[in-house]
VEXLO-73618 format. One line per 3 residues: number of its first residue (from 1); their letters; for each residue x, y, z of C-alpha. Coordinates in steps of 0.05 Angstrom, whole numbers. Layout:
BEGIN
NUM) A) X/Y/Z | ...
This chain:
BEGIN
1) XXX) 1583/-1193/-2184 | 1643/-1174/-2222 | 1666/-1196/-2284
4) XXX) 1685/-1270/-2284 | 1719/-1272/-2359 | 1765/-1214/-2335
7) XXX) 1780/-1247/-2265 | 1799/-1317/-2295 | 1853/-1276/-2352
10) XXX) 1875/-1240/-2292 | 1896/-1291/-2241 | 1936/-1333/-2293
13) XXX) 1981/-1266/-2282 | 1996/-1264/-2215 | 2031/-1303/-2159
16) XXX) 1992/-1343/-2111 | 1925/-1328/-2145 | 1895/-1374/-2097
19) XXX) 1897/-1314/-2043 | 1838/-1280/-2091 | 1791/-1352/-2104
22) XXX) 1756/-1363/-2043 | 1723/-1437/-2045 | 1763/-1470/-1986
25) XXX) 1740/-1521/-1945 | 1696/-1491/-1885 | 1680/-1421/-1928
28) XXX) 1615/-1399/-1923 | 1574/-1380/-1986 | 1503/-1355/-1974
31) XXX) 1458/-1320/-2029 | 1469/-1248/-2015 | 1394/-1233/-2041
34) XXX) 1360/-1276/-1995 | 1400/-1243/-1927 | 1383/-1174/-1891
37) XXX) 1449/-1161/-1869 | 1522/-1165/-1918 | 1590/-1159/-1882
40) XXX) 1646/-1155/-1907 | 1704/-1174/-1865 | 1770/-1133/-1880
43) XXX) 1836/-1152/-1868 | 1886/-1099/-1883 | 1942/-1142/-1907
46) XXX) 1951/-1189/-1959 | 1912/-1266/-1952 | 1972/-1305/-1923
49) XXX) 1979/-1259/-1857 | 1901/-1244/-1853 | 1877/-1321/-1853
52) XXX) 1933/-1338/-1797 | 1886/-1293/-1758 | 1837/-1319/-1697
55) XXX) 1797/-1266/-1689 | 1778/-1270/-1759 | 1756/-1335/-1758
58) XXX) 1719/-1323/-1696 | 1670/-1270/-1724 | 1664/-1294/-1794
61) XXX) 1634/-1363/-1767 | 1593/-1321/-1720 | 1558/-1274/-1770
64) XXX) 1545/-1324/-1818 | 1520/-1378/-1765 | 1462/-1317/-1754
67) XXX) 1406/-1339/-1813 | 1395/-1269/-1838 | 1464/-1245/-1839
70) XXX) 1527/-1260/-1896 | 1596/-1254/-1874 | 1649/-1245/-1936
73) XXX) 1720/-1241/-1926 | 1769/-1191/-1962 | 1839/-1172/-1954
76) XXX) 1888/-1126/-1991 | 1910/-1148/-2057 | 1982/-1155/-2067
79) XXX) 2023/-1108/-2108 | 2022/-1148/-2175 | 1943/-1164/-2166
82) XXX) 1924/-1089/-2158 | 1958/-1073/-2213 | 1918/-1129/-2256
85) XXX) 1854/-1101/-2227 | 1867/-1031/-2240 | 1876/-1046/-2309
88) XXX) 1823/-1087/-2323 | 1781/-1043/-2282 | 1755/-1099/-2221
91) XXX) 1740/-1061/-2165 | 1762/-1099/-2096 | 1706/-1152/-2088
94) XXX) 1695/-1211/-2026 | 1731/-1283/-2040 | 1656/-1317/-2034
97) XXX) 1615/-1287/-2081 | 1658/-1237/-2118 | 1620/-1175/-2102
100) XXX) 1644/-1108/-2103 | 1654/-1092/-2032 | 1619/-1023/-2045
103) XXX) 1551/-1064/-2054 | 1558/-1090/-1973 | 1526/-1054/-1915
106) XXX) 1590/-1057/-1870 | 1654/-1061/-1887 | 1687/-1092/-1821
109) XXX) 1767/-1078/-1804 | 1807/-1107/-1750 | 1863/-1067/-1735
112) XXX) 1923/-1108/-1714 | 1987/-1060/-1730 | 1984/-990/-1737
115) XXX) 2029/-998/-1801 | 1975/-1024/-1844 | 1928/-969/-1838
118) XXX) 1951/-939/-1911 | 1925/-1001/-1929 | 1855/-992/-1899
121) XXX) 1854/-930/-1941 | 1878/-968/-2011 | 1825/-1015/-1991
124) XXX) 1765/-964/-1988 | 1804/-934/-2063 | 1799/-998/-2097
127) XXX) 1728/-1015/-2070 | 1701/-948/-2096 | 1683/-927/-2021
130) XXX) 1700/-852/-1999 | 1756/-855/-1960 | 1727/-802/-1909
133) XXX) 1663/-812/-1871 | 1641/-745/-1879 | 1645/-757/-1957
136) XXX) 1596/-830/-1953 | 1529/-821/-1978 | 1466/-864/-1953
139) XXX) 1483/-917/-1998 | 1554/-930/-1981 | 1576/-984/-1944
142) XXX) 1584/-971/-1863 | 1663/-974/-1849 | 1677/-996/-1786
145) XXX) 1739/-1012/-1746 | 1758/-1050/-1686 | 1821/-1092/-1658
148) XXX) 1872/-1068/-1611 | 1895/-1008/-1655 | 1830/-974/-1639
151) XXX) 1843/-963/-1564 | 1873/-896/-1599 | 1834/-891/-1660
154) XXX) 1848/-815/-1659 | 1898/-820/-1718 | 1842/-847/-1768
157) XXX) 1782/-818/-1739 | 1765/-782/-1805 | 1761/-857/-1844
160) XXX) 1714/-896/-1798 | 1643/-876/-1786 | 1647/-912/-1719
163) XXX) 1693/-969/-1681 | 1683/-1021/-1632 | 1723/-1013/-1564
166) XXX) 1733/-1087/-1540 | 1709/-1155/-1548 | 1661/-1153/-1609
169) XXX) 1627/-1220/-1597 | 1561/-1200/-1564 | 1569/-1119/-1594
172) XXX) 1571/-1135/-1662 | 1501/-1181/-1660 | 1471/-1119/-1626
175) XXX) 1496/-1070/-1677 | 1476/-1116/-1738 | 1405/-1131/-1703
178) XXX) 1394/-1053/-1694 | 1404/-1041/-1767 | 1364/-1096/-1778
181) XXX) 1309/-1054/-1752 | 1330/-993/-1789 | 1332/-1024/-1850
184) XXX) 1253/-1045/-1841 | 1235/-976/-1818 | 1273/-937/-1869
187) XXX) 1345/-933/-1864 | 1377/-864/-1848 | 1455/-869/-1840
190) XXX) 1454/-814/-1782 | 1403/-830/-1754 | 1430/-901/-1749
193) XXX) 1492/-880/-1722 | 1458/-830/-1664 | 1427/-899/-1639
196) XXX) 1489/-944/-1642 | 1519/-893/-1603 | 1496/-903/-1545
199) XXX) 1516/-983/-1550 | 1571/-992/-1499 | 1629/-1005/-1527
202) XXX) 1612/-961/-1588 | 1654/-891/-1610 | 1627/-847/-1671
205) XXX) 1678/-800/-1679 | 1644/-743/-1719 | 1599/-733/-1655
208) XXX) 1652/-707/-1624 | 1697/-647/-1624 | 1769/-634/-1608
211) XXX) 1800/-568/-1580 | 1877/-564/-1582 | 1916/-516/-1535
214) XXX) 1966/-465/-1569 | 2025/-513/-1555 | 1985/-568/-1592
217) XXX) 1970/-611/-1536 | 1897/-634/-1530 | 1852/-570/-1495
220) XXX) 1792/-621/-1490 | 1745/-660/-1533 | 1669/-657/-1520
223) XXX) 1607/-692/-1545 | 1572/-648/-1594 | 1515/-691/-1608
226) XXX) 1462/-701/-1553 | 1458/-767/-1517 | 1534/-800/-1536
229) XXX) 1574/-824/-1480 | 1631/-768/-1453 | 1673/-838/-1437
232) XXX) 1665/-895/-1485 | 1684/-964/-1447 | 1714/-1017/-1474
235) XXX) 1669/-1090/-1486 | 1687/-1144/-1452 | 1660/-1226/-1457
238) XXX) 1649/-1245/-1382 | 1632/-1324/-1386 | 1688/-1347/-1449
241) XXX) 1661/-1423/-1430 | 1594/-1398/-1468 | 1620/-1351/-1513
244) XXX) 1625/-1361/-1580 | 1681/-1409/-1618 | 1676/-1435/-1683
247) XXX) 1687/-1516/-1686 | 1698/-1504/-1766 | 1759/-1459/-1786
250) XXX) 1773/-1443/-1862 | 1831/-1491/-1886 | 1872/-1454/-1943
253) XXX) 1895/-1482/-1999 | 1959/-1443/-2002 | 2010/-1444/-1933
256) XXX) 2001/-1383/-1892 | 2026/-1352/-1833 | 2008/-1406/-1785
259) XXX) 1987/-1464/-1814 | 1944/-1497/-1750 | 1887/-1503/-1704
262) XXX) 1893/-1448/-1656 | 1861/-1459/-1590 | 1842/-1398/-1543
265) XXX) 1853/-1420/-1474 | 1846/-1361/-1438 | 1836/-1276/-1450
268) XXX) 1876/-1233/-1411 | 1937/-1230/-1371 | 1957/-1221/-1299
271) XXX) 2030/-1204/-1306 | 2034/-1136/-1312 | 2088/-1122/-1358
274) XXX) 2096/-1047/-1359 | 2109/-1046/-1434 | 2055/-1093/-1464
277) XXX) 1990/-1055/-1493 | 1966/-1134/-1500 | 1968/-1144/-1427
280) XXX) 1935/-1079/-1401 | 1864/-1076/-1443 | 1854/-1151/-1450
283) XXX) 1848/-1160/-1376 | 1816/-1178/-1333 | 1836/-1259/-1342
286) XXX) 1777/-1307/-1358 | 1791/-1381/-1377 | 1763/-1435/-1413
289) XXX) 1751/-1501/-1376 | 1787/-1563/-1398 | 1723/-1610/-1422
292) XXX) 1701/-1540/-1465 | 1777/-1543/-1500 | 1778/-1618/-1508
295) XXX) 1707/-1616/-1540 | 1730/-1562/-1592 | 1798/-1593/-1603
298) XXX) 1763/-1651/-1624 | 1710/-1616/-1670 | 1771/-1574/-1699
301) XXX) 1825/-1638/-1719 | 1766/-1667/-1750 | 1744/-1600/-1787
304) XXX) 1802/-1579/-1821 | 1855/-1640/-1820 | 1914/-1600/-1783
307) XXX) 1967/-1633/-1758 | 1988/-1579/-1702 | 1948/-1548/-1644
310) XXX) 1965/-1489/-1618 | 1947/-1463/-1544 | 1934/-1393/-1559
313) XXX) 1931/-1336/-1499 | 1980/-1278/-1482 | 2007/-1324/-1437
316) XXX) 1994/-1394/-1449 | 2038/-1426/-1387 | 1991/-1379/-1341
319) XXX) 1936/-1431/-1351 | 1914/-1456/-1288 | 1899/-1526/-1311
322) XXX) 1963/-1532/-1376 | 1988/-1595/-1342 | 1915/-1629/-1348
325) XXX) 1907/-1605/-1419 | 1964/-1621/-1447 | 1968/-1686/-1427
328) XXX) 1898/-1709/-1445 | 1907/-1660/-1518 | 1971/-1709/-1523
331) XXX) 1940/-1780/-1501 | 1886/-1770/-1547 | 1924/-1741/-1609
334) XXX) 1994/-1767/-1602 | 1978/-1826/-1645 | 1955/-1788/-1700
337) XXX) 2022/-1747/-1700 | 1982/-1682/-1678 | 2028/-1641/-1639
340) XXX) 2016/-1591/-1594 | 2055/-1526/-1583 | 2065/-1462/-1541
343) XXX) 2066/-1405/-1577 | 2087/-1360/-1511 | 2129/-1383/-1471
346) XXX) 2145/-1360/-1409 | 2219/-1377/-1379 | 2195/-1374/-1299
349) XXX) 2133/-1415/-1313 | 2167/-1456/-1367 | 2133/-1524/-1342
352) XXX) 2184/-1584/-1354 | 2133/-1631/-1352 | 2096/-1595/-1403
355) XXX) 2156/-1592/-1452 | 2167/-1662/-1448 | 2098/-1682/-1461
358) XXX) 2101/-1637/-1526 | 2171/-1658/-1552 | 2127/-1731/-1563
361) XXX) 2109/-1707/-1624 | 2157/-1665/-1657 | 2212/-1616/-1643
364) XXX) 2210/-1549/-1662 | 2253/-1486/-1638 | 2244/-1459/-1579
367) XXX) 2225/-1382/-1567 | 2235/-1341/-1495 | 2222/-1273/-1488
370) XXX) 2273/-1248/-1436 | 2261/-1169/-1466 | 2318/-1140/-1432
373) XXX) 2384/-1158/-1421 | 2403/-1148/-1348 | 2364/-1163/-1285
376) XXX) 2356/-1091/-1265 | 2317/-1073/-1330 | 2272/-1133/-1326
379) XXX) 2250/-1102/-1263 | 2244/-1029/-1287 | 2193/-1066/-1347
382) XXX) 2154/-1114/-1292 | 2191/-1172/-1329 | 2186/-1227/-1275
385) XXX) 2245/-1276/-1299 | 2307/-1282/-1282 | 2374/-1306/-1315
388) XXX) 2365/-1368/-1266 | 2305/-1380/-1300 | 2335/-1381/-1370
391) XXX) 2402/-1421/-1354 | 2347/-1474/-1324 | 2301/-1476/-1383
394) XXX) 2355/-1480/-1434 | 2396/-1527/-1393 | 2331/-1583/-1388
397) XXX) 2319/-1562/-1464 | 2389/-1580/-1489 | 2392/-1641/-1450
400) XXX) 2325/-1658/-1490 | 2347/-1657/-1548 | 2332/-1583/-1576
403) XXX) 2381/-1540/-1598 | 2348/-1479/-1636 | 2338/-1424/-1589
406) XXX) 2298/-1359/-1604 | 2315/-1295/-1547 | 2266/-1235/-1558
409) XXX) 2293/-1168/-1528 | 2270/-1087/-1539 | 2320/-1040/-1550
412) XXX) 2298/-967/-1525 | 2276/-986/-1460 | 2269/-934/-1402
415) XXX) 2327/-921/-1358 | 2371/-964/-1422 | 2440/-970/-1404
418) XXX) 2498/-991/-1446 | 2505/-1043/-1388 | 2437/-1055/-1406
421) XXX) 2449/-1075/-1477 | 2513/-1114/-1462 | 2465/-1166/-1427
424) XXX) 2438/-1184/-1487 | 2503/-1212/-1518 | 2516/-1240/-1450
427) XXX) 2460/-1280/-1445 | 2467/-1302/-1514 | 2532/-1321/-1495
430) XXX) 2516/-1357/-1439 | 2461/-1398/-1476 | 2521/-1420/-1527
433) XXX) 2569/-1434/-1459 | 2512/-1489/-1422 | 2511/-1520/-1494
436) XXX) 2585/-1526/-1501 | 2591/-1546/-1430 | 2551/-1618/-1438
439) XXX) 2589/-1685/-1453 | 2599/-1679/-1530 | 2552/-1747/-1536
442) XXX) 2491/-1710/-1505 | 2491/-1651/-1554 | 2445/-1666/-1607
445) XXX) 2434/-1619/-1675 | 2480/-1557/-1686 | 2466/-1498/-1651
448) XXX) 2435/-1438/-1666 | 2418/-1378/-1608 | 2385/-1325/-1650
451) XXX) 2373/-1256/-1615 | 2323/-1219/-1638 | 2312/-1147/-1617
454) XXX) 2260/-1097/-1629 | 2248/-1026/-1611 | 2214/-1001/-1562
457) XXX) 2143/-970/-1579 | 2112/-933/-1520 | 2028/-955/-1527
460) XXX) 1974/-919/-1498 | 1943/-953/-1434 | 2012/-974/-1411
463) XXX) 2054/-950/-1356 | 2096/-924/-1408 | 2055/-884/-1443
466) XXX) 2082/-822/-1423 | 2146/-833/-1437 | 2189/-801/-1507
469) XXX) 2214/-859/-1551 | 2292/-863/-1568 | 2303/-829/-1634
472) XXX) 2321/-862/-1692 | 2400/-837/-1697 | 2400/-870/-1616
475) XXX) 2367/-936/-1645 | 2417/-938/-1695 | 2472/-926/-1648
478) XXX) 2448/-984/-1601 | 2442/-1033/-1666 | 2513/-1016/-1685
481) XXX) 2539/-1023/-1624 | 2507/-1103/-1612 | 2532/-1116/-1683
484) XXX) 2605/-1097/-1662 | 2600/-1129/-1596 | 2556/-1199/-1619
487) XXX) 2614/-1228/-1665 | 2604/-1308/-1657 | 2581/-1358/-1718
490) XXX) 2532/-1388/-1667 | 2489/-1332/-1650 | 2455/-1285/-1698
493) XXX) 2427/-1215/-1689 | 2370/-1192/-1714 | 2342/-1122/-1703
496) XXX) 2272/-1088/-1735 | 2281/-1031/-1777 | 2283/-966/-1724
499) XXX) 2249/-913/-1775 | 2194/-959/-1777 | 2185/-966/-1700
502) XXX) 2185/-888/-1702 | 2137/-888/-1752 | 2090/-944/-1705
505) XXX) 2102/-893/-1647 | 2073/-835/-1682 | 2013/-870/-1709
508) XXX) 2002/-902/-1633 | 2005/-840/-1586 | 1980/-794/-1650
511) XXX) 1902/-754/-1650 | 1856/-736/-1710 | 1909/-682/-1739
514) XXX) 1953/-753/-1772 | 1886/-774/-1811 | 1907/-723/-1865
517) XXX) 1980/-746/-1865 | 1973/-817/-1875 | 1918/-798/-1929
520) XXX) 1983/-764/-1974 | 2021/-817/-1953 | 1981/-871/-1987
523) XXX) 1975/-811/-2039 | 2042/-825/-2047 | 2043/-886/-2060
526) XXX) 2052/-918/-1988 | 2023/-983/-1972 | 2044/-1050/-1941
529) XXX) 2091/-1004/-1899 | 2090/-1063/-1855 | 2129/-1095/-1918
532) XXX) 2211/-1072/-1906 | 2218/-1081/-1983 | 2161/-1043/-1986
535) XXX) 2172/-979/-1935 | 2188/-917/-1963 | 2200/-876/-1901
538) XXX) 2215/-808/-1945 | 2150/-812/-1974 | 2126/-810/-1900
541) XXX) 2165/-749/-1885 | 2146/-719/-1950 | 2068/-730/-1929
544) XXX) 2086/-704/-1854 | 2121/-642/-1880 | 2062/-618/-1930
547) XXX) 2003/-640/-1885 | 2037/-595/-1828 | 2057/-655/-1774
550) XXX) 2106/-661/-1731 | 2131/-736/-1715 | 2174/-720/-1661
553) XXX) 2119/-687/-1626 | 2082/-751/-1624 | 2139/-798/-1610
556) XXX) 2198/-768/-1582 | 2163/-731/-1535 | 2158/-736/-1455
559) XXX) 2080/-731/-1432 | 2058/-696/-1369 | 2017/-734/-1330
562) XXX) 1972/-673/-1330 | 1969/-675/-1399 | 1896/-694/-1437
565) XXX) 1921/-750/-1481 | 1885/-770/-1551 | 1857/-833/-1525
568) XXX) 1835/-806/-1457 | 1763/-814/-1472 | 1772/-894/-1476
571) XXX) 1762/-934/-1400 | 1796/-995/-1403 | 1774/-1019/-1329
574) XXX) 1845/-993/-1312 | 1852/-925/-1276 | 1908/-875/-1295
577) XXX) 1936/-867/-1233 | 1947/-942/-1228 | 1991/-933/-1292
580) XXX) 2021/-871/-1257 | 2034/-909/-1197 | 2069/-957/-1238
583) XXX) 2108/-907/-1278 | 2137/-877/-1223 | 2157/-955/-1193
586) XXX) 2200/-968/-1249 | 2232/-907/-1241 | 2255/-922/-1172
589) X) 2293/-988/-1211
């Protein structure tokens, strides 16, 4: 246990030192010398973001509802707290007991955004762990990755000593109950990792080998251990009615991201959008029966006290049975002022009915991702809405009563046209128009149309994976141009920071050649990259330069579909030439 004295004078120093207590309602403390397995769950960012997520919450009630096993969360410190613990030498410990992390068998990361894998590495430095595999000794910790950043996790290969492709409900009790065994029969790190191997599901990069080509594309990459899977598929839940859910979620004592009771209604997605990572390797679609969700909703208002559900999915109006939910999640809650929202919603399925039964409770703004601004683009992405759709959605919302709207776009898009980008200030427009055109006495609130646009990131297991991202002087060129043409006090522009979305792209479509670049990176001081006040691209281009890496090669260039790509070795359940098929279809847009 670290030093309690030296915690205590510590957090009277820094902001929010409730992100570094633990103690909150529905946390889990077990006595770490009476369990066979210790976990420590990692969260590469700072408390606020990593507690807003579901999937944390999902496998930290898991492994600690096993008898024998302790889950303990940790995330990164923030800037002002490292600095405390540096020096008064605290090396990063868990929020339950305060334990070094370097005393836990695994160290567990979920991988949301390529930009916080500096982070991962700061992480390992201030827990004392190596921060290569190669470098861990018996009695390290296991560090081990999963999330949807490890569908490529070429580009930190070096750090992990194995991650989990998929779903990790069922795959992490079968990894935990192996070492179980190990641990009883004398544990031997390699000889560990040989077995878990052969788990499906399971990738242990130092058994393999990668040959490059003379033009630096991938030559091939081969087992070099007997026994381990040429292809490594991904892990998926088949029955989500009897899978696991925790009817207890940790209640913070500080606000975070989302502040509510998130409610999984369904994995997957059957749309198809050519662009979305999320929609590809989550599939195929499997959904949770009403009387399951009513009977967790119920455990979950009473658990934790939240005033707010929300009906998480990639696609929540895709639900087959949304109507029946939400009006039964509304006729038993509505008198205890516990609303219900949407988180993603989608303008062709936008359900009126459903809107008005959630407007009972309280209004909030309204968000609509159209992602590209004219109808032929919409169909080169696989976007099926159209600008009918939007006019009718907004139309039914302002004559309800809202009048925040929220329009996501990309920027960067295949086939992009200046034509292209003008639809975005159109539509904008035309959103501020079917408010102005109502009877003054129906308008209610002021107006605000905020359009938000982000650039495009080509992901592997997409359509688009082969395709070169925009640079960042054609980014910029596209932002300045909306910001001359989108000149009206009602609607604001937003736009995400292009070096950064180059940055994403590299790390995405990137192989095990980047580990030693985002190593001098962090050497140089980058972390929280995710953080705009806290980016430093130079230092990035400074680490790219000395460790011998290209960037452009990664993100600005076209693939062949011939080409072997980094994250080839990964099935998905979705065949290339499906996404090749698809390719070339939004070509002919």
């Amino acid at each position: 246990m670290i030093d309690m004295t030296k915690l205590d004078k510590i957090l009277k120093r820094v902001e929010k030192p409730a992100r570094y207590i633990g103690m909150e309602k529905n946390s889990i403390k077990k006595d770490l010398n009476s369990v066979k397995v210790k976990f420590a769950f990692a969260f590469p960012d700072v408390y606020d973001v990593g507690m807003s997520h579901l999937g944390l919450h999902i496998l930290y009630n898991l492994l600690n509802s096993e008898e024998d096993t302790a889950c303990e969360r940790v995330f990164a410190p923030w800037v002002d707290m490292e600095e405390e613990m540096l020096k008064e030498n605290i090396p990063l410990f868990t929020l339950e007991n305060k334990v070094p992390i370097k005393e836990f068998d695994f160290v567990g990361f979920t991988l949301q955004y390529e930009m916080s894998y500096t982070n991962v590495i700061n992480m390992l430095h201030l827990g004392d762990i190596p921060i290569l595999s190669k470098d861990r000794k018996e009695t390290d910790p296991l560090v081990i990755a999963g999330g949807p950043c490890v569908y490529n996790p070429e580009p930190i290969a070096d750090i992990f000593d194995f991650f989990v492709i998929g779903e990790a409900e069922e795959v992490l009790l079968e990894i935990l109950n192996l070492y179980k065994e190990h641990k009883e029969k004398g544990y031997s790190r390699i000889k560990f990792l040989k077995e878990i191997a052969r788990i499906e599901g399971i990738y242990v990069p130092q058994f393999y080998e990668v040959h490059y080509k003379e033009d630096n594309t991938i030559d091939k990459m081969i087992p070099i251990v007997e026994g381990v899977p040429k292809t490594i598929n991904k892990r998926i839940i088949k029955n989500l009615n009897r899978s696991y859910y925790p009817d207890k979620l940790i209640v913070p004592f500080i606000e975070i991201v989302h502040d509510r009771i998130p409610l999984e209604i369904f994995r997957g997605c059957t749309r198809g959008c050519r662009f979305c990572q999320a929609g590809m390797i989550y599939r195929p679609v499997r959904e949770k029966d009403v009387e399951t969700l009513l009977e967790l909703a119920e455990k979950l208002v009473e658990n934790t006290g939240y005033e707010d559900i929300s009906l998480t999915s990639l696609s929540s109006c895709d639900y087959s049975q949304l109507q029946a939910l939400v009006s039964e999640l509304m006729k038993r809650y509505e008198q205890k002022h516990i609303g219900i929202s949407l988180p993603s919603l989608r303008l062709d399925s936008f359900s009126l009915g459903i809107l008005k039964e959630i407007e009972k409770v309280r209004k909030t703004g309204l968000t609509f991702a159209p992602e590209a601004g004219s109808q032929r683009l919409r169909d080169v992405i696989n976007k099926g809405v159209t600008e009918e759709d939007l006019e009718k959605a907004v139309t039914f919302a302002f004559n309800e009563g809202w009048s925040t709207i929220k329009l996501y776009f990309m920027i960067g898009l295949p086939t992009e046209t200046k034509e292209d980008l003008l639809g975005i200030k159109k539509l904008g427009y035309k959103v501020k128009d079917i408010f102005f055109s109502m009877p003054k006495e129906k308008r209610k609130g002021n107006l605000k149309i905020t359009l938000s646009t982000s650039c495009f990131v080509p992901k592997p297991f997409t359509p688009f994976q082969w395709v070169g991202q925009n640079s960042i002087e054609e980014f910029n060129e596209k932002i300045n141009f909306l910001k001359d043409e989108i000149r009206d006090k009602k609607v604001t522009f937003n736009y995400h920071d292009p070096k950064l979305s180059y940055l994403e792209a590299v790390l995405a479509r990137g192989d095990r050649r980047l580990s030693k670049a985002i190593i001098r990176a962090w050497e140089k001081g980058c972390k929280f990259d995710g953080w705009s006040d806290l980016f430093d691209f130079s230092k990035w281009m400074e680490a790219f330069k000395e460790t011998g890496i290209d960037g452009d090669f990664y993100a600005l260039r076209e693939r062949s579909f011939e080409e072997v790509l980094p994250w080839d070795f990964i099935d998905t359940g979705i065949t290339k030439e499906y996404l090749i098929r698809e390719y070339e279809k939004a070509l002919e847009r």
